[in-house]
C-alpha positions in Angstrom: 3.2 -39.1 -8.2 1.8 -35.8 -7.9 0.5 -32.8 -10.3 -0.7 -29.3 -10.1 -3.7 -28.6 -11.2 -6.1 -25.2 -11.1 -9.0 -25.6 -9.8 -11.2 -22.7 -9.2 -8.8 -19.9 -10.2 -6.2 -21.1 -8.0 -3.3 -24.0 -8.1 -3.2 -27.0 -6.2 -0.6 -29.3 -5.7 -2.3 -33.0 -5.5 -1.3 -36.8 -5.6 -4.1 -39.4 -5.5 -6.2 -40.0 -2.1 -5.3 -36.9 -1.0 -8.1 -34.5 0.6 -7.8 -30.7 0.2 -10.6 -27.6 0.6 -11.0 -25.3 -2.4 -13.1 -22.3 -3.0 -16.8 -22.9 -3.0 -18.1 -24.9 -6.2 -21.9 -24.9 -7.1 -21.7 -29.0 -7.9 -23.4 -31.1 -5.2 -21.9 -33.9 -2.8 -21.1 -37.0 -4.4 -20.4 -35.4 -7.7 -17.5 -36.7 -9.8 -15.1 -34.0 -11.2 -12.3 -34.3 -13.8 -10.0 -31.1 -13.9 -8.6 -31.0 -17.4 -5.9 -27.9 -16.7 -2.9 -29.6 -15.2 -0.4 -27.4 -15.2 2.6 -30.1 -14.3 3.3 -33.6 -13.3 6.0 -35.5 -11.6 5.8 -39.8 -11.2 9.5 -39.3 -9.2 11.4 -39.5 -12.3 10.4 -37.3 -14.9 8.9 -33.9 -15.0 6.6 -33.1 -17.3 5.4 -29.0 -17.6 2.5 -27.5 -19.5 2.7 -24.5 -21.3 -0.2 -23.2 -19.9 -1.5 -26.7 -19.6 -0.6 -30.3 -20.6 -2.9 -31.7 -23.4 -4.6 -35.2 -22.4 -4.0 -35.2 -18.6 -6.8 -34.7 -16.3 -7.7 -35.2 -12.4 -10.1 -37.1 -11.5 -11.8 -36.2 -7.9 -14.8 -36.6 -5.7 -17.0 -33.9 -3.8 -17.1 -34.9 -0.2 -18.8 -32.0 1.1 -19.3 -27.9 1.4 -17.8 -26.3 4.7 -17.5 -23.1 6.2 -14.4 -22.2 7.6 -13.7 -20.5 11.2 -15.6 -16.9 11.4 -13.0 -13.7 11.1 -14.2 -10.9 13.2 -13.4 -7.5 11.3 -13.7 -4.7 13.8 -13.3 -0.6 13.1 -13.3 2.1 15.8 -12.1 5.7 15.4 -11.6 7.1 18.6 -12.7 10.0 20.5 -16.1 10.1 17.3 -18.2 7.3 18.9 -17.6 5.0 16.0 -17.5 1.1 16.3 -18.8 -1.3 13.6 -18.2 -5.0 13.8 -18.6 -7.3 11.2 -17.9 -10.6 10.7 -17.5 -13.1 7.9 -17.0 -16.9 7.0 -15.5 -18.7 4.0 -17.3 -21.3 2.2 -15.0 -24.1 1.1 -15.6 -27.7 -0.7 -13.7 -30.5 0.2 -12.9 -32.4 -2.4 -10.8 -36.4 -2.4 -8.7 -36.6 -5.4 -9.4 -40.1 -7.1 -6.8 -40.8 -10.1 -4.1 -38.4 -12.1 -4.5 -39.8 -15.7 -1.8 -38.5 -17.9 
């Protein structure tokens, strides 16, 4: 069984006990979430697809933590003018355990 479900702006495709990182969300560690826009689920056998969403279904999930990912060095130089900035940047993500897909 598996659905997809947007979470944040952005779509997700999750079964239960899986683990996945999504943008930064301002709820704290421990929290209990339910995601009511599922956009489409699948048990093997049948299909079911939202148009935008499917009414009644929901995902339930659990914040594990908040995380930063790896840092990304941005780094601009023109040459022959003297100019070099460097700048750097890390993405904050929360990782999330998806508990149960209630349809």
């Amino acid at each position: 069984m598996f659905a997809v479900v947007e979470i944040a702006g952005q779509q997700y495709k999750v079964s239960p006990n899986d683990t996945i990182y999504v943008n930064l969300l301002e709820n704290k560690s421990g929290e209990k979430l339910n995601f009511k826009k599922v956009l489409l689920t699948s048990d093997g056998s049948t299909v079911k697809v939202g148009s935008p969403a499917l009414k009644g279904a929901s995902v339930e999930a659990t914040i594990l933590s908040h995380v930063k990912d790896d840092k990304v060095i941005v780094f601009k130089k023109k040459k022959r003018k003297g100019y070099r900035v460097t700048r750097g940047h890390r993405q904050q993500f929360t990782q999330i355990q998806i508990n149960n897909i209630v349809l």
